[in-house]
C-alpha positions in Angstrom: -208.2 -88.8 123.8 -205.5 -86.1 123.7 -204.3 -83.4 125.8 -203.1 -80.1 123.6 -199.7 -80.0 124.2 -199.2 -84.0 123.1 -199.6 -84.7 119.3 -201.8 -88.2 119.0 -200.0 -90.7 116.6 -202.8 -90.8 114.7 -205.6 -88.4 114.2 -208.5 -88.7 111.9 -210.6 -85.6 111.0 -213.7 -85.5 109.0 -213.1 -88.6 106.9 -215.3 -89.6 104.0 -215.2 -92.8 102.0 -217.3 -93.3 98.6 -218.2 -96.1 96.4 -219.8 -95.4 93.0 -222.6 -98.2 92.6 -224.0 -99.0 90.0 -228.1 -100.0 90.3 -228.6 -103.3 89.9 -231.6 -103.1 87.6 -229.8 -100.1 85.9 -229.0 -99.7 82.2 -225.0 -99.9 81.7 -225.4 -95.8 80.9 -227.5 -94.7 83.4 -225.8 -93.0 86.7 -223.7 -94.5 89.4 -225.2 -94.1 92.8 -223.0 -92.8 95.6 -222.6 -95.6 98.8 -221.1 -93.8 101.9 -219.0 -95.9 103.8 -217.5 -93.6 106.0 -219.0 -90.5 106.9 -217.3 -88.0 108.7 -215.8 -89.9 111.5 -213.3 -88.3 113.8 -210.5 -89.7 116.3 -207.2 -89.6 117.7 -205.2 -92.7 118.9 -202.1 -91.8 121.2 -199.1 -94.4 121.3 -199.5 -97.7 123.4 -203.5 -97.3 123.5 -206.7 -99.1 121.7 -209.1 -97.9 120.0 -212.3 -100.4 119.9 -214.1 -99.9 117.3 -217.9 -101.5 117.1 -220.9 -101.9 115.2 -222.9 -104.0 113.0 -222.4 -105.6 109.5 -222.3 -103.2 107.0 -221.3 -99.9 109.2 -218.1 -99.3 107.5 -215.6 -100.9 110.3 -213.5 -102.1 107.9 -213.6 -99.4 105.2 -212.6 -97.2 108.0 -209.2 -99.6 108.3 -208.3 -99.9 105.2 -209.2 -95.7 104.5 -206.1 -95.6 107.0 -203.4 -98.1 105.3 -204.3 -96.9 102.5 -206.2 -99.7 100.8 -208.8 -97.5 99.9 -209.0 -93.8 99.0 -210.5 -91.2 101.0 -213.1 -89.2 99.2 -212.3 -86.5 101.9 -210.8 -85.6 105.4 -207.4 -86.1 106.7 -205.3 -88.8 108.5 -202.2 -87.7 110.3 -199.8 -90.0 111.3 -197.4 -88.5 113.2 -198.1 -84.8 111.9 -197.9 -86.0 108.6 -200.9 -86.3 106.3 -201.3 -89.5 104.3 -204.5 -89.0 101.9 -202.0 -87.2 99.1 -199.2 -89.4 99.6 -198.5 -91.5 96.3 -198.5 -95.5 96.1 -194.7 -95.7 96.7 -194.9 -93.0 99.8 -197.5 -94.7 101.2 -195.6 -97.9 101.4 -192.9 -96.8 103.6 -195.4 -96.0 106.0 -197.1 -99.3 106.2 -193.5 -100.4 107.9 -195.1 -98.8 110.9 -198.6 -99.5 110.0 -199.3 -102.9 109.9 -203.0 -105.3 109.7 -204.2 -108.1 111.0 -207.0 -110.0 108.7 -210.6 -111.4 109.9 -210.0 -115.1 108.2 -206.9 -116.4 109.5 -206.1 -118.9 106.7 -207.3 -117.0 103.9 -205.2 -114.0 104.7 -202.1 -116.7 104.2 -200.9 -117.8 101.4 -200.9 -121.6 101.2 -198.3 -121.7 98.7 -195.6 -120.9 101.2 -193.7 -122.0 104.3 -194.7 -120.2 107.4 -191.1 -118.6 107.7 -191.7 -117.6 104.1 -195.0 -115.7 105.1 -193.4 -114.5 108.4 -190.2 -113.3 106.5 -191.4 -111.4 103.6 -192.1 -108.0 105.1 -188.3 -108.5 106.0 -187.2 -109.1 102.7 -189.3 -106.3 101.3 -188.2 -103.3 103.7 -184.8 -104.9 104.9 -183.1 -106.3 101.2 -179.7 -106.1 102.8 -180.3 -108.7 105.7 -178.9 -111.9 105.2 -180.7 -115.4 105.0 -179.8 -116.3 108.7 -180.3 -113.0 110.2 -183.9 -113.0 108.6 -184.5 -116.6 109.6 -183.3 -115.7 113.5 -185.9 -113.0 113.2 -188.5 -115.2 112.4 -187.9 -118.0 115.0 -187.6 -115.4 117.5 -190.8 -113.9 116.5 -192.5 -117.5 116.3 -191.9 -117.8 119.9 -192.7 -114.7 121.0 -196.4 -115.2 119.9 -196.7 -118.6 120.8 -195.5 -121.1 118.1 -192.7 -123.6 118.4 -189.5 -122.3 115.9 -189.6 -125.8 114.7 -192.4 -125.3 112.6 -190.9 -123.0 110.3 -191.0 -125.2 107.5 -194.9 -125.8 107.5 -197.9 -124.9 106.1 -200.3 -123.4 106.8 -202.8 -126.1 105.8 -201.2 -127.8 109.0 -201.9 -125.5 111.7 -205.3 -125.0 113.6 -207.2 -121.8 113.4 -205.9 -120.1 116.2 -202.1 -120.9 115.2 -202.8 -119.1 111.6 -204.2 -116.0 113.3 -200.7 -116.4 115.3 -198.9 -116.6 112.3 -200.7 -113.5 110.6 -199.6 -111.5 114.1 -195.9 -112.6 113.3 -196.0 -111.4 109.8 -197.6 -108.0 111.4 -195.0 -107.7 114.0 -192.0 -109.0 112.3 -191.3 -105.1 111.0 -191.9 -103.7 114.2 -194.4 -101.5 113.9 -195.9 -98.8 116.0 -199.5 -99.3 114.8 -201.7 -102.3 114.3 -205.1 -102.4 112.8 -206.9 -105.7 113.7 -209.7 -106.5 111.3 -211.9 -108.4 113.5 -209.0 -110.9 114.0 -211.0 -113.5 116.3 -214.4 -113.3 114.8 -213.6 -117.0 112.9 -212.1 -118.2 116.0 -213.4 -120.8 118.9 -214.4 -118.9 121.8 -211.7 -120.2 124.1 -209.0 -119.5 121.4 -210.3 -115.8 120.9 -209.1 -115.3 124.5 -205.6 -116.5 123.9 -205.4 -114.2 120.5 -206.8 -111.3 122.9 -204.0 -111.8 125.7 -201.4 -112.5 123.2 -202.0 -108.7 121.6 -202.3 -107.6 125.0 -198.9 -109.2 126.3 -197.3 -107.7 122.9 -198.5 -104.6 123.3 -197.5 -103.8 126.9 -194.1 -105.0 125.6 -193.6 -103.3 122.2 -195.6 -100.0 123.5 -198.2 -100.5 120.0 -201.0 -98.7 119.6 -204.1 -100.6 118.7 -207.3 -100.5 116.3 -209.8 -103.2 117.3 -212.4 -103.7 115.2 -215.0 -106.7 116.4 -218.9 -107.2 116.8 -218.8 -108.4 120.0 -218.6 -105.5 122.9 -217.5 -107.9 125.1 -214.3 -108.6 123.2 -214.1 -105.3 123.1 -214.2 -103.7 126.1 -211.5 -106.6 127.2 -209.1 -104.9 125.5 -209.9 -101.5 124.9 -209.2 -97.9 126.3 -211.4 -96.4 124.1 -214.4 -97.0 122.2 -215.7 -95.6 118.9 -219.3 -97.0 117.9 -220.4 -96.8 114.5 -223.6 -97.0 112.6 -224.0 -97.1 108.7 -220.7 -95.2 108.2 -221.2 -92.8 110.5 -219.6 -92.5 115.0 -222.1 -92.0 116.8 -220.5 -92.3 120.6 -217.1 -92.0 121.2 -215.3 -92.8 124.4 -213.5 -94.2 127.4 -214.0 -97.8 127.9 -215.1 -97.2 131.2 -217.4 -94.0 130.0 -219.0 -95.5 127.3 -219.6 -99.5 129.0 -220.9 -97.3 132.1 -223.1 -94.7 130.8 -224.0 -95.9 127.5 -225.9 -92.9 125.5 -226.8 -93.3 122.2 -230.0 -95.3 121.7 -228.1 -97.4 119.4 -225.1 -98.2 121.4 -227.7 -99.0 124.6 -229.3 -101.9 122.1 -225.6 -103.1 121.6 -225.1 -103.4 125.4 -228.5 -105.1 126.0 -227.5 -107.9 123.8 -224.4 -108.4 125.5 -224.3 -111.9 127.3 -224.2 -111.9 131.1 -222.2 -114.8 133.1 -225.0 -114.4 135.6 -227.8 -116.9 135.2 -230.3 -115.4 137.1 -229.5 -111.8 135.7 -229.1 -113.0 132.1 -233.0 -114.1 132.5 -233.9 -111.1 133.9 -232.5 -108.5 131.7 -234.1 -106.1 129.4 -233.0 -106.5 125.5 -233.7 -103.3 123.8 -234.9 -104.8 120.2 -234.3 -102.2 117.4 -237.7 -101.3 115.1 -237.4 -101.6 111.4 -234.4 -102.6 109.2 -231.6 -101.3 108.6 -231.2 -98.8 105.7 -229.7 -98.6 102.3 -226.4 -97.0 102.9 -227.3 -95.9 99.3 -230.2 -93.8 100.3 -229.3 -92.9 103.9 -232.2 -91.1 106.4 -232.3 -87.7 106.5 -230.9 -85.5 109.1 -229.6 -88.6 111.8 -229.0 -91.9 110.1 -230.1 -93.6 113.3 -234.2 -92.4 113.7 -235.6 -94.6 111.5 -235.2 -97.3 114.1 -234.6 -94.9 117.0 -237.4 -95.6 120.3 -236.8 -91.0 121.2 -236.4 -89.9 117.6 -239.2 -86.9 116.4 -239.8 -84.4 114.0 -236.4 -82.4 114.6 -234.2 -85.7 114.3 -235.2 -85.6 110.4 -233.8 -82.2 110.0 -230.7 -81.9 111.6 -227.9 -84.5 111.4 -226.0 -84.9 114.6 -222.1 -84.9 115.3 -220.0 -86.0 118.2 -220.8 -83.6 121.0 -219.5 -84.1 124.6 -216.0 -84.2 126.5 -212.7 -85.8 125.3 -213.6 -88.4 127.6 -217.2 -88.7 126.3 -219.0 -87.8 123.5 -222.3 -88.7 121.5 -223.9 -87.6 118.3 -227.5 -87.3 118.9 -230.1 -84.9 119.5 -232.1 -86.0 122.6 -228.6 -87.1 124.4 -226.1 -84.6 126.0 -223.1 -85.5 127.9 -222.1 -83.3 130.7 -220.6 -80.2 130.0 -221.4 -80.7 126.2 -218.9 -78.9 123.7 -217.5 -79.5 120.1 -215.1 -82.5 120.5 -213.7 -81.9 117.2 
């Protein structure tokens, strides 16, 4: 994702998140147990690029994000933005960086706060990070920004009780982009919406971002959604990246066993090819992130894993436009991506 001589704008290396949890039939004395949310996962994003992120419930999508604003602590591992790493930064350094690193929430309307106006919402990073604009330069900010992601100025003095779905999730992009920012992390921002209105949100980031130059984290379920608006893709399981690449690699020449079961289930506008396709059906549940596998995290359900895949725990191997973290698979010209 990043040629030597051009530093990314953000590059994570090695990066652990832990949750001590306590057991549930546990005595109030007795040991935490150690949840892994994020383990070990390794990327760069460059400036005006997406970064799809994907994988199922539970695989630490999310934990990831907010490991990277700064809502949650790293156990371990760095995150660089711009050259500069933000794991030691205090509470008070770190919030001068989210002016450039901003989030967009799953639940439109719950990530609002129905107490206020929708220029209130929109206008508070303003008053937060620019104190010495006045009250009609930060309310020409807002109309402008209303209208730039598709709402009608006049609306201002709503809330958000009043609008649709759709129009909250525009509202929570206004109060993202209002600061300008050169990062934003979008939390699975059109999993609660209709389908047709999840194409709208999608083409609205799209249009922003070919005009503001962002750069993109995308975190959804559906691949499809995904590979829409992606450049590259990182595929997760139970904490853990297991492929990492292109849109066009990975969508193409799927290789991990795990990311080939997410592509099976994939809908196909086709009727005739729809019926006809194979879905590859994963064995087992999935396991405790608690107690994780031994050696790859994936061959308790994997259809190639043996003997060796309980020993050895995989990482990303492959190209920088192509890599997978298992031991059956090799990319082409295999070497240590990070």
């Amino acid at each position: 994702m990043n040629d030597n001589n051009h530093q990314p704008l953000l590059r994570v290396s090695n990066l652990h998140v832990q949750f001590k949890v306590k057991p549930e039939d546990g005595w109030i004395w007795q040991k935490s147990d150690v949840l892994k949310a994020v383990n070990g996962v390794s990327f760069e994003l460059n400036a005006g690029e997406t970064l799809g992120v994907v994988g199922e419930s539970g695989c630490g999508k999310s934990t990831l994000a907010r490991a990277i604003i700064g809502l949650v602590k790293a156990h371990s591992g760095n995150i660089l933005w711009e050259g500069q790493e933000l794991t030691g930064l205090s509470l008070k350094q770190m919030r001068l960086k989210r002016k450039d690193i901003q989030m967009i929430f799953q639940d439109p309307l719950a990530s609002l706060n129905p107490r206020m106006t929708v220029g209130d919402i929109i206008a508070e990073p303003l008053k937060t990070f620019f104190p010495e604009k006045s009250k009609a330069q930060v309310v020409n900010d807002v109309r402008a920004m209303m209208q730039k992601v598709g709402l009608l100025p006049n609306m201002i003095n709503r809330y958000p009780h009043e609008f649709s779905g759709g129009q909250c999730q525009r509202i929570g992009i206004a109060r993202a982009l209002i600061l300008k920012p050169k990062m934003i992390i979008c939390d699975e921002p059109v999993s609660a919406l209709d389908v047709s209105i999840q194409a709208q949100v999608i083409n609205l980031l799209k249009d922003i971002q070919k005009e503001m130059g962002l750069a993109l984290i995308f975190i959804a379920h559906d691949l499809s959604v995904v590979k829409h608006i992606s450049d590259h893709v990182l595929v997760m399981y139970l904490g853990n990246a297991v492929e990492l690449g292109t849109d066009d690699a990975v969508y193409s020449h799927p290789s991990h066993p795990y990311t080939q079961a997410l592509m099976s289930a994939v809908p196909i506008p086709d009727p005739e090819a729809e019926r006809n396709k194979h879905i590859q059906l994963l064995p087992g549940d999935l396991p405790s992130p608690i107690h994780l596998p031994s050696g790859c995290v994936f061959r308790t359900r994997c259809p190639i894993a043996d003997e060796a895949c309980a020993q050895n725990k995989p990482s990303l191997q492959g190209t920088s436009e192509h890599a997978v973290a298992c031991l059956k698979k090799k990319i082409d010209e295999t070497k240590s991506m990070f």
